[in-house]
N, C-alpha and C positions, 0 to 999 in steps of 0.2 A: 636550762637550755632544752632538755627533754622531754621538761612539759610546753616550751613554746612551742616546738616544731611537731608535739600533739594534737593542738590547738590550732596549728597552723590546717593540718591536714583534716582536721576536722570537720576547719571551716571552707574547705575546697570541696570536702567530700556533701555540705550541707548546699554548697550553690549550685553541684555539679548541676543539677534535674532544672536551674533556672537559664543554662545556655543556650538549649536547645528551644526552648520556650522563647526567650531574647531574640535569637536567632530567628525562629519565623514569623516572629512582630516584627522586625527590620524588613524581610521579604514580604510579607504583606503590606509595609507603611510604603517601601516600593514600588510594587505593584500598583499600589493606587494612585501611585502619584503620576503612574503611566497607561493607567487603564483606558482614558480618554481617548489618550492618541494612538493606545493598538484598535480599538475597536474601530478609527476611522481608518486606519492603513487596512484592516480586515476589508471594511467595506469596501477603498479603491479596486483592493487588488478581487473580490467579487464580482466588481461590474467590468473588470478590463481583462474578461479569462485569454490564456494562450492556448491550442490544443498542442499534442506530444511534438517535439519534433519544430515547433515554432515559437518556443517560448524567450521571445529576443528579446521583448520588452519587460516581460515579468523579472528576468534574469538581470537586466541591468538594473530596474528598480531595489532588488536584493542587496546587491552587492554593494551599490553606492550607500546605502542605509547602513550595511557594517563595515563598509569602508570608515563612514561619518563616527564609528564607535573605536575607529583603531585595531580594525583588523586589518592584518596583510590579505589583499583579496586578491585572486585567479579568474578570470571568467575564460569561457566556452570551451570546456573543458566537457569531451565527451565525443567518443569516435565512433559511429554504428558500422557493424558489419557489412558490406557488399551493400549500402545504400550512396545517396549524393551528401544524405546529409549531416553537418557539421553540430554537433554538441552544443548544449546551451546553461552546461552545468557550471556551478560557481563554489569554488574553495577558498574558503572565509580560516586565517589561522589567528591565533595569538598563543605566547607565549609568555609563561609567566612562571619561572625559577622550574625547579625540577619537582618533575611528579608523574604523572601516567599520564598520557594520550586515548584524548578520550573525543568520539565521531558523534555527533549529532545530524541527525540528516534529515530534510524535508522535502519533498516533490512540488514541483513548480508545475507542474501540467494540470488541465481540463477534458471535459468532455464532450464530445462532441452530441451537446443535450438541450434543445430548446429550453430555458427556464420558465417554470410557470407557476413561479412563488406570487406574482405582484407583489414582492417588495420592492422598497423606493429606491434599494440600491441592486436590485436586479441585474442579472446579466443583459442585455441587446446583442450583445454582439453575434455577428453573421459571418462566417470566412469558407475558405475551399480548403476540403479536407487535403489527406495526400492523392485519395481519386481523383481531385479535379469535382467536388459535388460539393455545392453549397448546403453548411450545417450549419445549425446554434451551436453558441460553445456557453459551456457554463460550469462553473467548478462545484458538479453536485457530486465530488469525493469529499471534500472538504478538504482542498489541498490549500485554500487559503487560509483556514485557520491553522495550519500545519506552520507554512509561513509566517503567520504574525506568529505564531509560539515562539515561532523560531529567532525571530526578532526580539520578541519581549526576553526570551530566555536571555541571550546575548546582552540585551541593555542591563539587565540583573548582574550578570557575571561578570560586566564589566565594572558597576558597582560596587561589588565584593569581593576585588579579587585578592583583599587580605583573608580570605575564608577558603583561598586555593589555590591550589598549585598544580603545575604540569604543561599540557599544551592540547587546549583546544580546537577541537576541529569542526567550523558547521559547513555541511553540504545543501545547495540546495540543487534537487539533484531532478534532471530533465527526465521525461520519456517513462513517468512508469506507469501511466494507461497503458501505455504499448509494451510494456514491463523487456523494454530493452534496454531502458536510459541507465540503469545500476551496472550492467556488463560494459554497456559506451565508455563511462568514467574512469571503472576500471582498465580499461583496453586501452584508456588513455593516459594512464600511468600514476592512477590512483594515489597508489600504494607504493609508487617509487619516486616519483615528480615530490610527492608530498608524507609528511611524517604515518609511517604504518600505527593501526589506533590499536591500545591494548582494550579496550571497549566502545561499542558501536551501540548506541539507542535511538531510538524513534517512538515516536507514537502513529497514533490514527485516529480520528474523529470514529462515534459511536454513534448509528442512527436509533440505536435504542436503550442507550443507555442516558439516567441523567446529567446535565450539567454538573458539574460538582464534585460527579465519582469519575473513579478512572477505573479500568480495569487489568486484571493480570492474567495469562495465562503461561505456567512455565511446560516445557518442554515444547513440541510440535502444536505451534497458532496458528499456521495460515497451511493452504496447501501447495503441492508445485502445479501448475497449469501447465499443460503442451495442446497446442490445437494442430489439427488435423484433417487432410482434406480429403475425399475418396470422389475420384472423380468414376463415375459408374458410368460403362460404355455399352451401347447396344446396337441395333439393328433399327436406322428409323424408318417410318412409312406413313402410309394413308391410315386415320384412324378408322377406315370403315375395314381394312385388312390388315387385323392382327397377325393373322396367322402368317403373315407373310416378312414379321418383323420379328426383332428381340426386344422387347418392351424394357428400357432403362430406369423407367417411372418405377415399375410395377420391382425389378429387381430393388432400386433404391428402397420402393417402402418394403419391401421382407429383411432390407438390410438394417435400416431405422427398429423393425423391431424384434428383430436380432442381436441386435446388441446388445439391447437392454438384460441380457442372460447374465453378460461376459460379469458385471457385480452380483447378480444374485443367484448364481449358479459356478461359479469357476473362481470366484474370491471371497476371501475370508472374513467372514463381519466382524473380525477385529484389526481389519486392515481396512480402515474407510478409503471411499473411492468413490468419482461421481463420472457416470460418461454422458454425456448430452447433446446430442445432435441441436447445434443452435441456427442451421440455415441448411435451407434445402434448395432447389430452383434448375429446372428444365422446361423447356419445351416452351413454345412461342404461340400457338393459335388452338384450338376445340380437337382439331382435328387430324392433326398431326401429330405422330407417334415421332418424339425426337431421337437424337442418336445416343445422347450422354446429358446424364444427372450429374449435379455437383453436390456435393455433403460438406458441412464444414461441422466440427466437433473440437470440444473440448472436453479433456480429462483431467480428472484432478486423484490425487494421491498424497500420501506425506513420505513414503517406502519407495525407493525406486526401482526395487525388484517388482513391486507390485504395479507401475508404470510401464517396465519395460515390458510384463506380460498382458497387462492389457493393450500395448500397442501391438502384439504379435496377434493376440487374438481377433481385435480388430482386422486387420490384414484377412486373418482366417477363415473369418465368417464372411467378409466382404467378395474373396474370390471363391471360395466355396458355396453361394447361395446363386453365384454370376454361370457357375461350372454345373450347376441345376436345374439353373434355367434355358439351359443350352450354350450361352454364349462361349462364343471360339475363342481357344487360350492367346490370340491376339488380339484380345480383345476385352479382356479383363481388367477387372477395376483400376486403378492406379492408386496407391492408398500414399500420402506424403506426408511426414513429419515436420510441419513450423521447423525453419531453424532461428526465428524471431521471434513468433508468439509462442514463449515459452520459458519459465521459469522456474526455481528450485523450492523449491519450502521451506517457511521460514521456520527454523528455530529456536526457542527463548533458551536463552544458556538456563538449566535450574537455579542453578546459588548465586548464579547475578540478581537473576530475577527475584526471588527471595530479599536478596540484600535491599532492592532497591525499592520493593513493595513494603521492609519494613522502612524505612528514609518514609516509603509513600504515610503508612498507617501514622506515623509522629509527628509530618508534618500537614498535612490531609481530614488526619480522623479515623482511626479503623474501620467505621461504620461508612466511608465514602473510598472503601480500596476493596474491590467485589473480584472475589475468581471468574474466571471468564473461558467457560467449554473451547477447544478448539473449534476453529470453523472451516469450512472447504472454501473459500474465496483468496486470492492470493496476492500477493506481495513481490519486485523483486529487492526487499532490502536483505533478505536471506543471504544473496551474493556478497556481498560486503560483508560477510562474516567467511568468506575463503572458506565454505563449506564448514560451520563450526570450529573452525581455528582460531577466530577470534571473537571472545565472549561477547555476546551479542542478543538486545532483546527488545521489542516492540510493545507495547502497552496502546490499551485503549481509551482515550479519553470522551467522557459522557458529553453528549453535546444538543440533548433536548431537556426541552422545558419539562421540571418532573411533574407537573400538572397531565401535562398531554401522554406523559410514559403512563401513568397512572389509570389515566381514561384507556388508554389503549387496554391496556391488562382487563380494564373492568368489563369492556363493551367488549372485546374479543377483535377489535378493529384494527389491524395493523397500520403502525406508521411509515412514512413514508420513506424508503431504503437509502441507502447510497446508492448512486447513481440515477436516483429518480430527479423528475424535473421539479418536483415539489421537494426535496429535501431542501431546509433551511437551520441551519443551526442557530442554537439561541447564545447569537456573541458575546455579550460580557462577560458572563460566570464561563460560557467555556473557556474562553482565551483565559479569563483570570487562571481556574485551575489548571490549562495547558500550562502556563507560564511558569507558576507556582512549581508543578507537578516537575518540569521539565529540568529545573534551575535546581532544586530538591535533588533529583538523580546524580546530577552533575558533581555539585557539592560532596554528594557523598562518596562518587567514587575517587574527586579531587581534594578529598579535607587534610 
């Protein structure tokens, strides 16, 4: 008997290294047997973009797709602050015996970006922004291959859900161009309408990384963004009689590079931080000294001590350069903090991250799971993790053709970013390894 049950263990111990192997020849023999039909839902949902805030048609698309697989589904779910308007996010559950609660979450929004790929499945589409001003819209975030991930993942898991257990949750979630739709969902009872996640992931398309790889970065990935307005007030007149004014222009430009100190004089270069004055605009004809400049600015940070002092310092410099040029303390800048455009920093939990970049290296390839520097561009999926409370991590998936990465590297020539009207991602291997990649994470924290 002591030698069968040696024998027995032996022979457990010599297949173990063939399960995992089994296992993602089943997910790959899947995958293709559905590759077809993500790459054409990829393409719909390309040409038919929604912008933030209007994504009615995207959202019902969503939902009825993982209705069609057996999920209990939610829509318009999502309340914004002090606006009119009504959420368009959608909570997809299923549940299957006991195990962890685990979020998956995708963005349904566009850009408001003329397309100028000339591909055959191209954006068109023309609408009125929340201004009231007719833009191109087009999903140059790659929030449609987020989507099809987010589908394909789903039609996987529902496949295998003898490989898991617990209770999934996919979001697809409105508004996060205007990176307010994460707060909306929550404000809408997220986290109490619906099962609180002991784990929260996402990804993100990579404008320069390739198809194939994904990327990891653990701790602080994204920055927090706050925009910021300084409306600069002065004395208007004749331009042929300065002297007889307080030039608002002239204040605005000392204040524009004035700033530029507050990172490279008064913060620490081990606390990154970006401040960027992105729109300026006064004055109406040659000759006319107007009364008031507008600034509009964005800061970025991962530290929110180091956020809140450069918004003091802003303040600082702004009324202090206005208090120089003479202008009367009635008459001083006005500096406002966004309580919309503005977001926290995402954080990758470490030893999720970890756990799930090694899932990524076994099922993947070590050689297609690349560390990935933090970067200052921002996210709001950070919210959904209740400020680091609940384990939480975003990964990048590669989504150019490695030909054109490669030229890029050689010639010095940059490719073409997110949010450009030329960015095109190359569909079939990304969504394959979105799919793969995503389904991968899931398994592992549900096995």
């Amino acid at each position: 008997m002591q030698n069968l049950l040696r024998t027995f263990f032996l022979c457990l111990f010599l297949l173990a290294p063939l399960f995992p192997i089994q296992a993602q020849s089943s997910l790959d023999a899947l995958i293709d047997k559905e590759i077809t039909s993500l790459v054409s839902i990829y393409k719909t949902l390309h040409a038919a973009p929604e912008l933030s805030h209007k994504e009615e048609k995207t959202s019902a698309f969503i939902a009825t797709e993982l209705r069609k697989l057996g999920f209990t589904v939610t829509e318009r779910i999502g309340k914004y602050e002090r606006t009119e308007w009504s959420g368009y996010g959608v909570v997809a559950i299923m549940k299957n015996g006991n195990g962890p609660t685990v979020l998956v979450r995708s963005e349904l929004d566009a850009l408001p970006v003329e397309e100028k790929t000339s591909l055959p499945y191209a954006s068109t589409v023309r609408t009125k922004n929340d201004a009231g001003m007719e833009v191109g819209v087009m999903h140059a975030c790659g929030h449609d291959i987020h989507m099809t991930s987010l589908l394909g993942t789903a039609r996987m898991l529902v496949s295998l859900k003898d490989r898991w257990h617990g209770t999934l949750i996919l979001i697809g979630q409105p508004a996060e161009e205007t990176i307010d739709g994460a707060r909306a969902v929550l404000r809408d009872g997220l986290y109490s309408k619906f099962p609180k996640p002991d784990f929260a992931i996402a990804l993100h398309d990579a404008a320069d990384l390739e198809a194939g790889r994904v990327g990891v970065t653990p701790g602080f990935a994204l920055a927090s963004a706050t925009g910021i307005d300084i409306k600069v007030r002065g004395l208007g007149g004749h331009g042929s009689q300065p002297q007889a004014t307080k030039d608002p222009i002239v204040v605005a430009s000392e204040i524009v590079i004035a700033l530029q100190t507050i990172v490279s004089r008064e913060n620490s270069p081990f606390d990154p931080a970006v401040v960027t004055v992105g729109s300026i605009h006064g004055g109406t004809r040659y000759n006319i000294i107007p009364d008031e400049v507008n600034l509009q600015l964005t800061i970025r940070t991962y530290k929110e001590e180091v956020r809140q002092h450069i918004i003091a310092s802003i303040e600082r410099i702004s009324k202090g350069i206005a208090l120089a040029a003479g202008i009367p303390n009635d008459r001083l800048p006005i500096v406002k903090v966004s309580e919309t455009e503005v977001t926290s920093a995402t954080y990758n939990d470490p030893r999720l991250t970890e756990r799930i970049a090694s899932a990524f290296r076994t099922a993947l390839g070590a050689e297609n799971v690349v560390n990935v520097p933090p970067i200052m561009a921002s996210e709001d999926f950070g919210y959904l993790s209740l400020n680091q409370r609940i384990p939480s991590m975003i990964f990048w998936l590669g989504a150019v053709d490695p030909a054109k990465v490669k030229a890029s590297k050689d010639s010095g020539t940059p490719l073409p970013s997110l949010h450009s009207a030329l960015f095109a991602p190359l569909p079939e291997p990304t969504l394959r390894t979105g799919v793969k990649a995503m389904t991968t994470a899931v398994l592992e924290l549900m096995k």
